[in-house]
N, C-alpha and C positions, 0 to 999 in steps of 0.2 A: 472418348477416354473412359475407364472403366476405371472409377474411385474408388471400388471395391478393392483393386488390386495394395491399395496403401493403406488400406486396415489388415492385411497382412505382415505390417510391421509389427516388432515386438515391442509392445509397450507397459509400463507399470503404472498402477496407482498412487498416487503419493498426495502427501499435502504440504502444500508450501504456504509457510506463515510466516510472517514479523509484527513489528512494534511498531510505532510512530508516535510521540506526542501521547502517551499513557494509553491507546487504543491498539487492540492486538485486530489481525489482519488475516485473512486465510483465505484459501481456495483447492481445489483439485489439481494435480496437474499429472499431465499423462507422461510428458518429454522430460526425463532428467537423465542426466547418467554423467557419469565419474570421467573428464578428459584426461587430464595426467594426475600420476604417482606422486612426484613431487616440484613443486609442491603438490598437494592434494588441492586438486579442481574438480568443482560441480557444474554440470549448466544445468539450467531451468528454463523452460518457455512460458510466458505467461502472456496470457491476452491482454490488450492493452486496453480494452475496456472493462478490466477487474479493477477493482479497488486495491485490489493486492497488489496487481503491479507498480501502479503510482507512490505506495507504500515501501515497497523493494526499493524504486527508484530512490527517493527521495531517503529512507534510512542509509540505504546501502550495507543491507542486511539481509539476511532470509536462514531458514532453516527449512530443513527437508524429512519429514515423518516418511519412512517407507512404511505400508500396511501391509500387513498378514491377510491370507485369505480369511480370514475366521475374524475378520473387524465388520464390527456392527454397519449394515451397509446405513444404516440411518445418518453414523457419522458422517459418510462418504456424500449424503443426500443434502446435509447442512453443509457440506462445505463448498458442494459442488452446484446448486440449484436457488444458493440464496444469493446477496451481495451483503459484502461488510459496511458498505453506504447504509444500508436498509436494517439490518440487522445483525446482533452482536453474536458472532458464530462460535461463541469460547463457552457462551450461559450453559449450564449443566454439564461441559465436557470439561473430566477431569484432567489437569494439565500441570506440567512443570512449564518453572523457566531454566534457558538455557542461554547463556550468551545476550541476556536481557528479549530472549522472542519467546513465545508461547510455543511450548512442543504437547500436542496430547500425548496423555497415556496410554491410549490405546497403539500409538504408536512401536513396533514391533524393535525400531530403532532409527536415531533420528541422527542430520547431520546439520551443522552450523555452517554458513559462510559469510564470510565477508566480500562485500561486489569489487570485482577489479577490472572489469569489461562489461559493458552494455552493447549490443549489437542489436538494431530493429531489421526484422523478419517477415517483411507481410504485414500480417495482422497480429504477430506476437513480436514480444521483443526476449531475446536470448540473453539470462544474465548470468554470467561468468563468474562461480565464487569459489574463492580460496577457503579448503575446508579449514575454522579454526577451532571445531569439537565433533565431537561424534561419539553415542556409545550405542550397546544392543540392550534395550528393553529386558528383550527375552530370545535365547538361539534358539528357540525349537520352530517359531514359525516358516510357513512356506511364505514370499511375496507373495503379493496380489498380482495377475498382469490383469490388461484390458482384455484379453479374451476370456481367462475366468470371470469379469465382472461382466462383461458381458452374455455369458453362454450357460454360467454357474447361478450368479447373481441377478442377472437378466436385467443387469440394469441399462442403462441410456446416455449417451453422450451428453452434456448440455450446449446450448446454442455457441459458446466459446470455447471449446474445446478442439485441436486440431482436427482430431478423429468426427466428429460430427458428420453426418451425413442430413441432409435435409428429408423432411418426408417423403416426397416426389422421386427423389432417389430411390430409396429404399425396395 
């Protein structure tokens, strides 16, 4: 089997955060996209050994920062390379709230759900949110996808990420 062939999919950058008990949450996440109109539905995939997803779980919330190509990759390095266990991934990133979750500013535009299906996937679990905000930052940016961050940006999957390839692959 040739793994290569499934980083051929189109994938976006984003950051998916929430709340829990006064502590904000976050991580990378590559799998989102809009299932139906209306109501307005998001999925998200998040690895189940992020801290964020125990936090999703357990709020039954999340928000969705889409990134612009022009977003500092540093943000992308904190959100994606740390754990919210270990370290508070919000210090110095300016941020609103939205829907009581932490959306960064750097975010290009962001969307709010509330969980109304949990579905476990492997080693991610799929959560099902009913969009209840959303607005645009700024219309002028491009999204980020994963081939610009990886071929532009030259950045690197981390160990939870679906797209991940191990060394030995490579």
């Amino acid at each position: 089997m040739n793994r290569k062939a499934l980083q051929k999919l189109s994938y976006g950058v984003y950051l998916v955060t929430t709340a829990q008990n006064g502590k904000s949450y976050g991580c990378v996440a590559n799998s989102a996209m809009q299932i139906t109109s209306s109501p307005a539905q998001i999925a998200v995939s998040i690895n189940h050994d992020n801290a964020t997803h125990d936090q999703i779980a357990q709020s039954g919330k999340f928000a969705l920062s889409i990134l612009a190509t022009d977003t500092d990759p540093a943000l992308i390095g904190g959100f994606g390379y740390r754990s919210s266990r270990d370290a508070d991934k919000f210090a110095g990133v300016p941020s609103a709230e939205h829907d009581g979750m932490p959306v960064p500013d750097a975010a290009m535009a962001w969307i709010t759900c509330r969980v109304v299906k949990i579905m476990t996937a492997g080693t991610h679990t799929i959560f099902l949110g009913e969009v209840t905000d959303c607005e645009l930052n700024r219309a002028d940016g491009i999204p980020m996808t994963y081939l610009y961050y990886h071929t532009v940006i030259k950045g690197n999957s981390p160990k939870n990420a679906p797209t991940y390839v191990p060394p030995e692959e490579k």
